[in-house]
C-alpha positions as protocol buffer text, in pm:
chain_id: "A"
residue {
  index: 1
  type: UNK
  ca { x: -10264 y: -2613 z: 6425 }
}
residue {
  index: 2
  type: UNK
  ca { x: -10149 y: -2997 z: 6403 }
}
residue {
  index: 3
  type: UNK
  ca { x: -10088 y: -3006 z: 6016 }
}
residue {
  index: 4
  type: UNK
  ca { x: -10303 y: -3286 z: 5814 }
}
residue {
  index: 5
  type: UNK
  ca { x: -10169 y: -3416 z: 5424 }
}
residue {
  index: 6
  type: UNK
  ca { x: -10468 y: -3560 z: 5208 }
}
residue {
  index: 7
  type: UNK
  ca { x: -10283 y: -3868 z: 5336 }
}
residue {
  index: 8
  type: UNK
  ca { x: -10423 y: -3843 z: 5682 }
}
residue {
  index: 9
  type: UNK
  ca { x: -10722 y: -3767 z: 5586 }
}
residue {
  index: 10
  type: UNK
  ca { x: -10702 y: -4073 z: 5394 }
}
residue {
  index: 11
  type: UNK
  ca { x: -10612 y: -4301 z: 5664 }
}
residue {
  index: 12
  type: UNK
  ca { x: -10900 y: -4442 z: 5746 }
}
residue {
  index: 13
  type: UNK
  ca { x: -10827 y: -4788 z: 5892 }
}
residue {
  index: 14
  type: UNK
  ca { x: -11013 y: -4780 z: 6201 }
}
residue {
  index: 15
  type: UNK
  ca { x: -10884 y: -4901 z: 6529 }
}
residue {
  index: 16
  type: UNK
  ca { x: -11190 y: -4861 z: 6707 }
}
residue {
  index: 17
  type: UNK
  ca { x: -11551 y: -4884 z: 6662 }
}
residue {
  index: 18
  type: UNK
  ca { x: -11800 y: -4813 z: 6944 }
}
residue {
  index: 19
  type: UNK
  ca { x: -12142 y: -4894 z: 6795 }
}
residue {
  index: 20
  type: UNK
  ca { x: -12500 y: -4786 z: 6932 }
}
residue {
  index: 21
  type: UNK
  ca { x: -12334 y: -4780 z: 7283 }
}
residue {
  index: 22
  type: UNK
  ca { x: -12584 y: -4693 z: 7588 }
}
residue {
  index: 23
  type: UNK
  ca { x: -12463 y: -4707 z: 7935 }
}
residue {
  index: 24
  type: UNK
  ca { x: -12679 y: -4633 z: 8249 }
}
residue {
  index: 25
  type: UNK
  ca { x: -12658 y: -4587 z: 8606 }
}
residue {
  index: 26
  type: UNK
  ca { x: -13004 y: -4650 z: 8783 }
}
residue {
  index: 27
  type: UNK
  ca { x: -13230 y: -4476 z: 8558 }
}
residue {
  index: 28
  type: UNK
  ca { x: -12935 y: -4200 z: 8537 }
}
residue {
  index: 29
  type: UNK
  ca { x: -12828 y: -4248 z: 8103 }
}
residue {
  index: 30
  type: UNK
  ca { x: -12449 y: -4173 z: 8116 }
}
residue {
  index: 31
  type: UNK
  ca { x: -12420 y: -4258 z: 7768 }
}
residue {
  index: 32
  type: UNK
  ca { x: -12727 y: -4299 z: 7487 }
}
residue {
  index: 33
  type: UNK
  ca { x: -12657 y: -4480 z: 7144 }
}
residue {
  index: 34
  type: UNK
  ca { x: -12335 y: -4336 z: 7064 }
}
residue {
  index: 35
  type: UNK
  ca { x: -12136 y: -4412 z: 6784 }
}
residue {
  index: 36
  type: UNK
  ca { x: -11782 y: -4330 z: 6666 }
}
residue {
  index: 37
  type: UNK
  ca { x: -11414 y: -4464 z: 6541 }
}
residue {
  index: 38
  type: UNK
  ca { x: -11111 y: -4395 z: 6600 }
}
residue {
  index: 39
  type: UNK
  ca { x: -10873 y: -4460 z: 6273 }
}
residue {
  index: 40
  type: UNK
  ca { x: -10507 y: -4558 z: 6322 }
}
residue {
  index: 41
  type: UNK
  ca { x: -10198 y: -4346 z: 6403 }
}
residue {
  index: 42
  type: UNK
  ca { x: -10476 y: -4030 z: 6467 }
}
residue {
  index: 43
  type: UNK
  ca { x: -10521 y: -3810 z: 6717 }
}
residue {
  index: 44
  type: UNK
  ca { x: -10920 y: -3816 z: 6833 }
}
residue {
  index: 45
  type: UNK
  ca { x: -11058 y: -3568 z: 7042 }
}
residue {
  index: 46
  type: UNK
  ca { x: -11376 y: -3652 z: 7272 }
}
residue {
  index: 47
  type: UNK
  ca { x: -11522 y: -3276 z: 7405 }
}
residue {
  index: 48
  type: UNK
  ca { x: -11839 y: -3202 z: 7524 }
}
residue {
  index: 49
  type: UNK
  ca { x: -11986 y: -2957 z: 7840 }
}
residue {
  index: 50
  type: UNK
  ca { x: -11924 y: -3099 z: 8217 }
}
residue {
  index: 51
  type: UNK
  ca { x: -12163 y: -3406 z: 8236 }
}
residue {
  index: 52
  type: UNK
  ca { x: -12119 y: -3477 z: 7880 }
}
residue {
  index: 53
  type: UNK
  ca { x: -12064 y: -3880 z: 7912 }
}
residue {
  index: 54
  type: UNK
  ca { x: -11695 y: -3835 z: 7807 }
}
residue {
  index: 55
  type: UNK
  ca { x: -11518 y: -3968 z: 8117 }
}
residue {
  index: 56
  type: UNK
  ca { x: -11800 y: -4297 z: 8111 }
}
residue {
  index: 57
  type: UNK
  ca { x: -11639 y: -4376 z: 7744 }
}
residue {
  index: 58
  type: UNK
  ca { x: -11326 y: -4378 z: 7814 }
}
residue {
  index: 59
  type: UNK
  ca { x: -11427 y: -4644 z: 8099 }
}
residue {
  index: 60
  type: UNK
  ca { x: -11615 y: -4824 z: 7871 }
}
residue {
  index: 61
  type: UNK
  ca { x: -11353 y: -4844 z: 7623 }
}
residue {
  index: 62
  type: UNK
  ca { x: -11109 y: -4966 z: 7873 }
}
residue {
  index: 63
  type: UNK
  ca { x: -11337 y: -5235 z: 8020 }
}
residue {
  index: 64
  type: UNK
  ca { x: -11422 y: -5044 z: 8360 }
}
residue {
  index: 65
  type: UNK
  ca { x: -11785 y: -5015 z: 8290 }
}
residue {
  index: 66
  type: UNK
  ca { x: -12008 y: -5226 z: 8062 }
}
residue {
  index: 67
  type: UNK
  ca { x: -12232 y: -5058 z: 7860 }
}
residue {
  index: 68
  type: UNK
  ca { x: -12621 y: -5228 z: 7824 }
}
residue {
  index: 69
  type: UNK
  ca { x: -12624 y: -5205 z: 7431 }
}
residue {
  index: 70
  type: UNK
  ca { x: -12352 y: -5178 z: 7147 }
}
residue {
  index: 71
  type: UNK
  ca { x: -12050 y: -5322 z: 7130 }
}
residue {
  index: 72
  type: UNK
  ca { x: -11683 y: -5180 z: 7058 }
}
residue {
  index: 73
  type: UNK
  ca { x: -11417 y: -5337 z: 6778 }
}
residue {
  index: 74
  type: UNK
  ca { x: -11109 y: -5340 z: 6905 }
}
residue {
  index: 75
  type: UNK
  ca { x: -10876 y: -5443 z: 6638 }
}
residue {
  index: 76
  type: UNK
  ca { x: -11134 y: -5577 z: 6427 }
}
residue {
  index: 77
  type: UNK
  ca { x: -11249 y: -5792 z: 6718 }
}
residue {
  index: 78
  type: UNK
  ca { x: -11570 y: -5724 z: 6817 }
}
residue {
  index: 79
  type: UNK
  ca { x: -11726 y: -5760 z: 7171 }
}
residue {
  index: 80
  type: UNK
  ca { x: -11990 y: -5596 z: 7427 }
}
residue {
  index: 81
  type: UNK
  ca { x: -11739 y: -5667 z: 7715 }
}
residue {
  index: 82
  type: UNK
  ca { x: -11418 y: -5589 z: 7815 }
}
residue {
  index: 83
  type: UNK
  ca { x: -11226 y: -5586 z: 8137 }
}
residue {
  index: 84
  type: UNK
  ca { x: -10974 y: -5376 z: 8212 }
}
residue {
  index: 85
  type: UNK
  ca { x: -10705 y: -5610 z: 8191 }
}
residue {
  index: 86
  type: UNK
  ca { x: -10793 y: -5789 z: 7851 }
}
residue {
  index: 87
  type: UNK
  ca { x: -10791 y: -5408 z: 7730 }
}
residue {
  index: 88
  type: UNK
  ca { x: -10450 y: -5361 z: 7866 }
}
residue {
  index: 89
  type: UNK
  ca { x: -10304 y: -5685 z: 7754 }
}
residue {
  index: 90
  type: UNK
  ca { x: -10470 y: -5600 z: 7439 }
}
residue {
  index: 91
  type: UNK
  ca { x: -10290 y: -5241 z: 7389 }
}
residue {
  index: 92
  type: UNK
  ca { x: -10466 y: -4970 z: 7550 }
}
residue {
  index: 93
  type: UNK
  ca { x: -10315 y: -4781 z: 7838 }
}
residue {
  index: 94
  type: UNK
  ca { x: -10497 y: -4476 z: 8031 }
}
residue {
  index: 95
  type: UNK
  ca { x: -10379 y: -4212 z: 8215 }
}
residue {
  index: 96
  type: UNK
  ca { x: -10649 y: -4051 z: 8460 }
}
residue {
  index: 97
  type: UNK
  ca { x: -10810 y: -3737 z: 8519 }
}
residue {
  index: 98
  type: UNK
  ca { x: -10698 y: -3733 z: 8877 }
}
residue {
  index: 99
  type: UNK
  ca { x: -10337 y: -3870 z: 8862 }
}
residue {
  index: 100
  type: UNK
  ca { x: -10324 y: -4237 z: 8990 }
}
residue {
  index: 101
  type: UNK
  ca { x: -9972 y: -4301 z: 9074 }
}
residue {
  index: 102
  type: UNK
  ca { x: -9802 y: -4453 z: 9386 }
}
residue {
  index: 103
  type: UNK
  ca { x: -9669 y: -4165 z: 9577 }
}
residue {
  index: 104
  type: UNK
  ca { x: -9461 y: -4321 z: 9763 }
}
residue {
  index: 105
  type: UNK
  ca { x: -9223 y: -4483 z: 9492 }
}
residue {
  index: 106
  type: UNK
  ca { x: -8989 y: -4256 z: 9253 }
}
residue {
  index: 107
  type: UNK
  ca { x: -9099 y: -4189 z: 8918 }
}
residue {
  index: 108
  type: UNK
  ca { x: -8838 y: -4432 z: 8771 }
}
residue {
  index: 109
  type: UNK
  ca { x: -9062 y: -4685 z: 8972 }
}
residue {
  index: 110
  type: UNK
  ca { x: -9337 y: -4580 z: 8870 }
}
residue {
  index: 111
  type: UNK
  ca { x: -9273 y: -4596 z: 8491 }
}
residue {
  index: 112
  type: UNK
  ca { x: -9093 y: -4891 z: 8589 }
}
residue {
  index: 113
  type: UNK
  ca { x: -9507 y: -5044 z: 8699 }
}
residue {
  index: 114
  type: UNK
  ca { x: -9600 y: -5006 z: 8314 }
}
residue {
  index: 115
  type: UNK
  ca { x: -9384 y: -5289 z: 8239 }
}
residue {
  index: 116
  type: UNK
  ca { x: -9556 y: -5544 z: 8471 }
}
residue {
  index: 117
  type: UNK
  ca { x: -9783 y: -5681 z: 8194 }
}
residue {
  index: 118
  type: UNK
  ca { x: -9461 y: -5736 z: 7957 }
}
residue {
  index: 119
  type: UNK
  ca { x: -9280 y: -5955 z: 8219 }
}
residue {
  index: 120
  type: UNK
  ca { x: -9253 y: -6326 z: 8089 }
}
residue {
  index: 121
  type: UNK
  ca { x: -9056 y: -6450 z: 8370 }
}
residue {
  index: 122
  type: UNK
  ca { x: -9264 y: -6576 z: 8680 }
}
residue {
  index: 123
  type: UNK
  ca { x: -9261 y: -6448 z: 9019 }
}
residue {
  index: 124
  type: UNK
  ca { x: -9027 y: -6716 z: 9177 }
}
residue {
  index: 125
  type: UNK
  ca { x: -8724 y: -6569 z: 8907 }
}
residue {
  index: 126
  type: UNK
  ca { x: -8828 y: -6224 z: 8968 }
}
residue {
  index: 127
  type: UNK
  ca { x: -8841 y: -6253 z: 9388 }
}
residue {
  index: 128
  type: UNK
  ca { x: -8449 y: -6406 z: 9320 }
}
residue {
  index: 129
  type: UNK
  ca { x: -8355 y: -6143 z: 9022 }
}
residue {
  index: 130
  type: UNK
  ca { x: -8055 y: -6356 z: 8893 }
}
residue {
  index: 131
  type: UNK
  ca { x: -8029 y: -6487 z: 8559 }
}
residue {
  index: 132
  type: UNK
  ca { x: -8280 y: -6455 z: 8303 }
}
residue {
  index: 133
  type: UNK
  ca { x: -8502 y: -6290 z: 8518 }
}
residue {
  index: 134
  type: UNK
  ca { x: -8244 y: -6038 z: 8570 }
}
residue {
  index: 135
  type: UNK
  ca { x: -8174 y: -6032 z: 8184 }
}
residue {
  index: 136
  type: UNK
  ca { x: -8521 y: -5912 z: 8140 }
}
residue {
  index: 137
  type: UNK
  ca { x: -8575 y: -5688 z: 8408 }
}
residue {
  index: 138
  type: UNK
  ca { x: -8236 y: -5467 z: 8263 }
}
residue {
  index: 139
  type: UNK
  ca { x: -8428 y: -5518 z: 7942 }
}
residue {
  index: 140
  type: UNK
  ca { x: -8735 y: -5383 z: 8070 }
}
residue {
  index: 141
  type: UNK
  ca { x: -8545 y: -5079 z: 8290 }
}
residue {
  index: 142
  type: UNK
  ca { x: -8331 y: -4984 z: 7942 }
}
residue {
  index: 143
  type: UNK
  ca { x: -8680 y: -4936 z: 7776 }
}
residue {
  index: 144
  type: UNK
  ca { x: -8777 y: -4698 z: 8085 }
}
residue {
  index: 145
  type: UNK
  ca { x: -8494 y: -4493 z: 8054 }
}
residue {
  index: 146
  type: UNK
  ca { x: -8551 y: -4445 z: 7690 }
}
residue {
  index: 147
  type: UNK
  ca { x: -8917 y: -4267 z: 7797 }
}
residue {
  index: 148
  type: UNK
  ca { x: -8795 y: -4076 z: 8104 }
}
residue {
  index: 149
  type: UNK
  ca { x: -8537 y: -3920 z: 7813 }
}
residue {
  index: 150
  type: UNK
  ca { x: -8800 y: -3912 z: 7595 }
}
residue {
  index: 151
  type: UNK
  ca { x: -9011 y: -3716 z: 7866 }
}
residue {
  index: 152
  type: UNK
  ca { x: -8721 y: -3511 z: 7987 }
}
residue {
  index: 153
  type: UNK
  ca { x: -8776 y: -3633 z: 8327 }
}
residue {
  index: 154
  type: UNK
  ca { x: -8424 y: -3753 z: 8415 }
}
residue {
  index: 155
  type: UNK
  ca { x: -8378 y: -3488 z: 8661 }
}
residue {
  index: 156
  type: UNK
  ca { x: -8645 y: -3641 z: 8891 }
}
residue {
  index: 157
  type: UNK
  ca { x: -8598 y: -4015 z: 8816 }
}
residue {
  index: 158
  type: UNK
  ca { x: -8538 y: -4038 z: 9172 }
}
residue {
  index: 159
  type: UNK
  ca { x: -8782 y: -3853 z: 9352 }
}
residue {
  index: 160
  type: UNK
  ca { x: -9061 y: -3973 z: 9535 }
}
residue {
  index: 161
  type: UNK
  ca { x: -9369 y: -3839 z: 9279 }
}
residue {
  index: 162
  type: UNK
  ca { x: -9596 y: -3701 z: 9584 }
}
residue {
  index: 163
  type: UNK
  ca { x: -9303 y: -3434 z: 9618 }
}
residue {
  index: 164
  type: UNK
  ca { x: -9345 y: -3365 z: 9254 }
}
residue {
  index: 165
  type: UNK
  ca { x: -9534 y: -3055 z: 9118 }
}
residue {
  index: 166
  type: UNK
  ca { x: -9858 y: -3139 z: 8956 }
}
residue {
  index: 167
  type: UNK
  ca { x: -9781 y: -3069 z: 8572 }
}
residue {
  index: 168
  type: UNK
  ca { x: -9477 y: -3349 z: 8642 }
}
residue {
  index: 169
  type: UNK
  ca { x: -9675 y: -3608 z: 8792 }
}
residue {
  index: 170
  type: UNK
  ca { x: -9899 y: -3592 z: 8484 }
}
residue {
  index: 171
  type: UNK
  ca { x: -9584 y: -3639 z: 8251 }
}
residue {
  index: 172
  type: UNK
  ca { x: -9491 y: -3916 z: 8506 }
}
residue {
  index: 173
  type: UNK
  ca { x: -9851 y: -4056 z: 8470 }
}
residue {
  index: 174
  type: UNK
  ca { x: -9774 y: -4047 z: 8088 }
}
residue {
  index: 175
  type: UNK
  ca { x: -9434 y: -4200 z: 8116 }
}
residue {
  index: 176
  type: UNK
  ca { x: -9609 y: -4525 z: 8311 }
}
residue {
  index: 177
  type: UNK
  ca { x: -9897 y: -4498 z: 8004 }
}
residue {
  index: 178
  type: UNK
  ca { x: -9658 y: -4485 z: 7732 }
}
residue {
  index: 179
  type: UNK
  ca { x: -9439 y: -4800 z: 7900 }
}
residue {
  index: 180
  type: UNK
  ca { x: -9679 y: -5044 z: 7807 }
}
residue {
  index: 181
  type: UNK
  ca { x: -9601 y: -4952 z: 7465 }
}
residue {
  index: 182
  type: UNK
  ca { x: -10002 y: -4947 z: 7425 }
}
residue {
  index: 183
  type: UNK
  ca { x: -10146 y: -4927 z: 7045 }
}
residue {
  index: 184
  type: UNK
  ca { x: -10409 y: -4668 z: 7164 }
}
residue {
  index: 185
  type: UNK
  ca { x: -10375 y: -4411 z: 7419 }
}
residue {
  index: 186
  type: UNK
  ca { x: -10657 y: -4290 z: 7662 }
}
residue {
  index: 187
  type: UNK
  ca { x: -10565 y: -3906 z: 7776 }
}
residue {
  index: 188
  type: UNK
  ca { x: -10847 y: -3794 z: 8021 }
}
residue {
  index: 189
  type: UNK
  ca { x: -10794 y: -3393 z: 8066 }
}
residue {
  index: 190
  type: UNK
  ca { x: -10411 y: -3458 z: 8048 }
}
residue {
  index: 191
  type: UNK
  ca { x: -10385 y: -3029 z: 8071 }
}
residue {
  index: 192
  type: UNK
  ca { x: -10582 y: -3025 z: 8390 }
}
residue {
  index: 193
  type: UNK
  ca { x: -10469 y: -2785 z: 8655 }
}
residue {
  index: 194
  type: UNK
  ca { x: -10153 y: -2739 z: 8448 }
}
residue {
  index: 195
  type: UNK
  ca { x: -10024 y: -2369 z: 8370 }
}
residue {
  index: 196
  type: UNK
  ca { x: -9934 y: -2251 z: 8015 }
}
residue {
  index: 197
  type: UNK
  ca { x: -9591 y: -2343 z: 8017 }
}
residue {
  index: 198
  type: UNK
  ca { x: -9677 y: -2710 z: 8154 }
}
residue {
  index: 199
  type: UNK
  ca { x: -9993 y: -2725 z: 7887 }
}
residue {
  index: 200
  type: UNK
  ca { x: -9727 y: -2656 z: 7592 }
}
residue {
  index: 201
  type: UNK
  ca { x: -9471 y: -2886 z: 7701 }
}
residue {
  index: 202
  type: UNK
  ca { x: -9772 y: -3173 z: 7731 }
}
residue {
  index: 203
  type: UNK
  ca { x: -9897 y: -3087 z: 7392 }
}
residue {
  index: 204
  type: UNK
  ca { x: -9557 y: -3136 z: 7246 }
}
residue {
  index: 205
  type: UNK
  ca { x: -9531 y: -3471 z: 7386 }
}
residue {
  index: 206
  type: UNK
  ca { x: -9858 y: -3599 z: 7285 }
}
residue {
  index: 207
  type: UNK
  ca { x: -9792 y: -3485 z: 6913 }
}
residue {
  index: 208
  type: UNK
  ca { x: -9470 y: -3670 z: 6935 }
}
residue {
  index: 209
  type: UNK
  ca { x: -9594 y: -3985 z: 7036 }
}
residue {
  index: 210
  type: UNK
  ca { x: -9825 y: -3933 z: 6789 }
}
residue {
  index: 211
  type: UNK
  ca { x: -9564 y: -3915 z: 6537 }
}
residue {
  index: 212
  type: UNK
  ca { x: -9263 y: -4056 z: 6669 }
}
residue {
  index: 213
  type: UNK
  ca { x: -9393 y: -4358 z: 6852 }
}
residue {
  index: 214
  type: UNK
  ca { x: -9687 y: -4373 z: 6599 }
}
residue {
  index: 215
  type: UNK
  ca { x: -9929 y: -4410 z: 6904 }
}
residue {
  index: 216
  type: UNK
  ca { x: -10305 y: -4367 z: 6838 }
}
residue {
  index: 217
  type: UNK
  ca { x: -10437 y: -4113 z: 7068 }
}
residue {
  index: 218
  type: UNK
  ca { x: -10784 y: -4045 z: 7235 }
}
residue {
  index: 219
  type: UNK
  ca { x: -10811 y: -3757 z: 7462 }
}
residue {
  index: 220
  type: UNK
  ca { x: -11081 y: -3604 z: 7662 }
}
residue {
  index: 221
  type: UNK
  ca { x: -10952 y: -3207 z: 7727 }
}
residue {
  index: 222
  type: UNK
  ca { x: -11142 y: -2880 z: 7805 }
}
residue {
  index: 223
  type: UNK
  ca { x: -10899 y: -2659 z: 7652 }
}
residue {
  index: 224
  type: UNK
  ca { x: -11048 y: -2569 z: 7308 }
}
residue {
  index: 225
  type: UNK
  ca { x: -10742 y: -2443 z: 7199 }
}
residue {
  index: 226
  type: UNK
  ca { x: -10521 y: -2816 z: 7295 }
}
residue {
  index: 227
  type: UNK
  ca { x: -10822 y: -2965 z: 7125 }
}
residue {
  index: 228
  type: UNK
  ca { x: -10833 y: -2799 z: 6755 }
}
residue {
  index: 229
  type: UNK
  ca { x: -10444 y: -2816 z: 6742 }
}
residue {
  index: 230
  type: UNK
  ca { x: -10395 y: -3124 z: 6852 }
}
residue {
  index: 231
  type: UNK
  ca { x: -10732 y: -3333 z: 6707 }
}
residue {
  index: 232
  type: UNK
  ca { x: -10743 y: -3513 z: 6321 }
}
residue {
  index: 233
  type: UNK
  ca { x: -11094 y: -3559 z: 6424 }
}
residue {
  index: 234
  type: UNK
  ca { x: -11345 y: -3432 z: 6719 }
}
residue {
  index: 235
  type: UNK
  ca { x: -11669 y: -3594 z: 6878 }
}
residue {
  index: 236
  type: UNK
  ca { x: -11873 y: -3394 z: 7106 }
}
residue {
  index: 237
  type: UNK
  ca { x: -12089 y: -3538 z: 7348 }
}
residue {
  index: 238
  type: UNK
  ca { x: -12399 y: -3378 z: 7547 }
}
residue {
  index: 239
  type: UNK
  ca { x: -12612 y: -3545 z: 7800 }
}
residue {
  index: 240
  type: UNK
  ca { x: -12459 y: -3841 z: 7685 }
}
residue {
  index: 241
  type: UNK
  ca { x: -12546 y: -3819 z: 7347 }
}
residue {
  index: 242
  type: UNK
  ca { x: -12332 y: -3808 z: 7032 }
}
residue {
  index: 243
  type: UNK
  ca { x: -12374 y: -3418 z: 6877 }
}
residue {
  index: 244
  type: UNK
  ca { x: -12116 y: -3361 z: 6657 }
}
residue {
  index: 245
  type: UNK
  ca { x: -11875 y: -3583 z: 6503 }
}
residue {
  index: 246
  type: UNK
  ca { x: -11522 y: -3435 z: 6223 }
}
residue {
  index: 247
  type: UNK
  ca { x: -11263 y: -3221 z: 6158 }
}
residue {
  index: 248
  type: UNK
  ca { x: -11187 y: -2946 z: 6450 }
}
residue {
  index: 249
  type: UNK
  ca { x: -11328 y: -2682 z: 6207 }
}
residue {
  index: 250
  type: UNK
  ca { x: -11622 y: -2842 z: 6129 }
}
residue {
  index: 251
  type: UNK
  ca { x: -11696 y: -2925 z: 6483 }
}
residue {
  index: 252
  type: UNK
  ca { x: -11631 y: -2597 z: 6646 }
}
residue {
  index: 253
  type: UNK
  ca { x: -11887 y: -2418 z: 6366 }
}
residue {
  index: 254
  type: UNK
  ca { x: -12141 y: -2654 z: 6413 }
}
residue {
  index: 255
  type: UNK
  ca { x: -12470 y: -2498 z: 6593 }
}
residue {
  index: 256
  type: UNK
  ca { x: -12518 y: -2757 z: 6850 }
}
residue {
  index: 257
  type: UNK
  ca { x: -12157 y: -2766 z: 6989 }
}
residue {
  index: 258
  type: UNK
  ca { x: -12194 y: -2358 z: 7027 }
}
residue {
  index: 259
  type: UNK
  ca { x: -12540 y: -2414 z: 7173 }
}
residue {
  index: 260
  type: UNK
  ca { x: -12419 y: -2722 z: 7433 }
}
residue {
  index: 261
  type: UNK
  ca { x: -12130 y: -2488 z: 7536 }
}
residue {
  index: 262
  type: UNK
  ca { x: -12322 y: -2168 z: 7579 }
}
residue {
  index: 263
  type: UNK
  ca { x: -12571 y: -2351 z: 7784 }
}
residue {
  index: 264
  type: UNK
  ca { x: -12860 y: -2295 z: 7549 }
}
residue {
  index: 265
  type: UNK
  ca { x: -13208 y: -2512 z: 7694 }
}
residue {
  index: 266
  type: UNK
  ca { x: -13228 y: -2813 z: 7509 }
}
């Protein structure tokens, strides 16, 4: 298990605030009057049974979907909207359930993408790449390198990612995610479809961006295990309401999580 000091536990400047958030479809509730933080330089876990609402928060908390009550606090700014890009420019990044990269490009490109938003020269330097633009772009290609290393991905820099197995298109996916140098990190079911080997190797990483990059985490992930070794702290959703909410050991002894999971009628 991920080891905690009374320090951690201590850390409780919060990052992130989602307060009384509800967010509907039709008359279909995705998401009813949740509440939760997310503290700096942690590693939060959002669980819950298929259908749970998780996927919908991480959308809201990335400005794909607006929610019809609550707000979030983002960096002690708060606001009941927020589109994608002001979340991006703001520091979150996202990798998806289903990877989302351009399989036609390599995975150096690809990474390469994560640095659009940190460009400062415009497009008429960058269609001519000479001078300054070209001082920045080496700039911004140095810093990919340093995460391909990071990622021990050098081997297939080059390759086109949709001839890439699975478990290294998700690392790729990562790679692009962890270019924007983001200040929280969205991980929806980053184990998925992966084997055991390719679900250690991903749990490694996301502990050491944890630590080594200092990167606040949120993940969504069905593993129980991944969850209580990774997660400071775990919410559980159900039916789109908030269930549970603290430490893995807490959480995973708690009668309604063991209830939502074995399928008990509500």
């Amino acid at each position: 298990m991920r080891p905690r000091s009374d320090a951690d536990a201590a850390a409780t400047d919060v990052l992130l605030s989602v307060e009384g958030v509800t967010l509907t479809f039709g008359g279909v509730t995705a998401i009813n009057d949740v509440s939760f933080d997310i503290r700096k330089g942690e590693i939060r876990a959002i669980i819950g049974p298929n259908g749970a609402g998780k996927t919908s928060m991480l959308n809201v908390i990335n400005g794909f979907y607006t929610p019809q009550r609550g707000r979030l606090t983002f960096k002690g700014e708060a606001r009941t909207k927020m589109r994608p890009y002001e979340a991006a420019r703001g520091g979150i990044a996202r990798t998806f359930q289903n990877v989302a990269l351009f399989k036609g490009m390599s995975a150096l490109d690809n990474i390469m993408t994560g640095r659009s938003l940190k460009m400062r020269r415009g497009l008429f330097w960058q269609l001519l790449r000479h001078g300054p633009a070209m001082t920045e772009e080496i700039g911004h290609r140095r810093k990919v390198e340093e995460i391909i290393d990071f990622l021990e991905i050098a081997h297939i820099r080059r390759v086109q990612v949709g001839r890439l197995p699975y478990g290294l298109q998700k690392r790729v996916e990562l790679g692009r995610a962890l270019a924007m140098e983001p200040d929280l990190l969205l991980l929806d079911e980053p184990m998925a479809g992966m084997n055991l080997e390719e679900k250690e190797d991903m749990s490694r990483f996301i502990i050491d961006v944890n630590q080594e990059f200092g990167t606040t985490i949120a993940l969504i992930e069905h593993d129980m295990g991944v969850v209580m070794d990774l997660s400071d702290r775990v919410v559980v959703l159900d039916y789109g309401r908030k269930i549970a909410d603290g430490t893995p050991d807490r959480v995973k002894n708690n009668q309604a999580v063991i209830d939502a999971y074995l399928g008990v009628a509500h």
